[in-house]
C-alpha positions in Angstrom: 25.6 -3.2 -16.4 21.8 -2.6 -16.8 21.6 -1.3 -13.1 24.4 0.8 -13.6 22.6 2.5 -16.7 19.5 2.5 -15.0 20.8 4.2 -12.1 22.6 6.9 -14.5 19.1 7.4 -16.6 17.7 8.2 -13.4 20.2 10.4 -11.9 19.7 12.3 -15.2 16.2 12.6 -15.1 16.2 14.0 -11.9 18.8 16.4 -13.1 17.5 17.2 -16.1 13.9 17.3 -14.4 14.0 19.4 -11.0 10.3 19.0 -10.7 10.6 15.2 -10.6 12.6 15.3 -7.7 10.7 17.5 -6.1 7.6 15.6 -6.4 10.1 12.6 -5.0 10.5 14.5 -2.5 7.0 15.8 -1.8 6.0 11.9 -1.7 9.3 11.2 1.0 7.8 14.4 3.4 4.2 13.1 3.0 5.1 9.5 3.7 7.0 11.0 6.9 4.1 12.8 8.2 1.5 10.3 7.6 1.1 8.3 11.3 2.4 4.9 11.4 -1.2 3.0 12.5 -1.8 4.2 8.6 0.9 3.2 7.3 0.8 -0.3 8.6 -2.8 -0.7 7.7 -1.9 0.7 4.1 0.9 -2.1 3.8 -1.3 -4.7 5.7 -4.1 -3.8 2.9 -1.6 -4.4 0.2 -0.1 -7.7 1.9 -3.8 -8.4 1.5 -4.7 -7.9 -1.7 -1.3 -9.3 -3.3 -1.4 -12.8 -1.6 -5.4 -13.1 -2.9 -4.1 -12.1 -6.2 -1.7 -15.0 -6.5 -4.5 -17.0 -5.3 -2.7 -17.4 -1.8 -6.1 -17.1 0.2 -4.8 -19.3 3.2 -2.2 -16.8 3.7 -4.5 -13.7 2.9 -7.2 -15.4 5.4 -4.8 -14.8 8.5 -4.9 -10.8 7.3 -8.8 -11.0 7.7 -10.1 -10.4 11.2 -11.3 -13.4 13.5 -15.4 -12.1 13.2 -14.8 -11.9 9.6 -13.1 -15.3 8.2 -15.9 -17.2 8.4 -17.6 -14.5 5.2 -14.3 -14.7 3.8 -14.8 -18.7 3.5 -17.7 -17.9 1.8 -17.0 -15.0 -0.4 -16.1 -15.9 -4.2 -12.3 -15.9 -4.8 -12.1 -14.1 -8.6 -9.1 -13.2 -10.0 -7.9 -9.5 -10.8 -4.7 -8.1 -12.4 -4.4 -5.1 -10.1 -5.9 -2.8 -7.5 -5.3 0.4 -5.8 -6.0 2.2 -2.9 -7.7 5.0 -3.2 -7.7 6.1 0.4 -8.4 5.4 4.2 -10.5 6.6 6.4 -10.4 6.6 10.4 -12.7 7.2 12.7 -12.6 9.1 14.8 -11.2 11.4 12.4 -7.6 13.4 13.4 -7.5 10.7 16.2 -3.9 9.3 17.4 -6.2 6.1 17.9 -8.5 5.5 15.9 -11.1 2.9 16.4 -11.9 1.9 12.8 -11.1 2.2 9.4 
């Protein structure tokens, strides 16, 4: 019953708000044209970042790469209640492979 009416309230703000849905949609195209080494490494970041904030570092540590564990080991493990990515950056820049990030 809830899923039904919030499935309704949505259809109705989208009708009701055209420019909703076409920011919806902007967000859709611009996922699409964004390459998919960035979007694994966006999703890969946010794999990260959830397991170490349920305190899951084992798990996160496998996410950290080989010349880096051993600093990750190390490195105080503080909670946090969220985070957000605020971009990435590849190098070479416009590259179909980049080499870093």
């Amino acid at each position: 019953m809830f899923l039904r009416s919030f499935s309704f309230g949505l259809m109705g703000f989208f009708l009701l708000n055209p420019s909703a849905f076409s920011v919806a949609t902007a967000s859709a195209a611009k996922q699409e044209a964004t390459p998919a080494y960035a979007q694994a490494l966006r999703s890969r970041v946010e794999q990260y970042y959830s397991l170490m904030q349920l305190a899951r570092f084992e798990e996160a540590e496998a996410l950290v790469a080989p010349a880096s564990r051993d600093n990750f080991r190390r490195m105080p493990k503080n909670p946090f209640l969220d985070c957000e990515i605020g971009g990435i950056r590849f190098e070479p820049k416009d590259s179909t492979a980049p080499e870093k990030a």
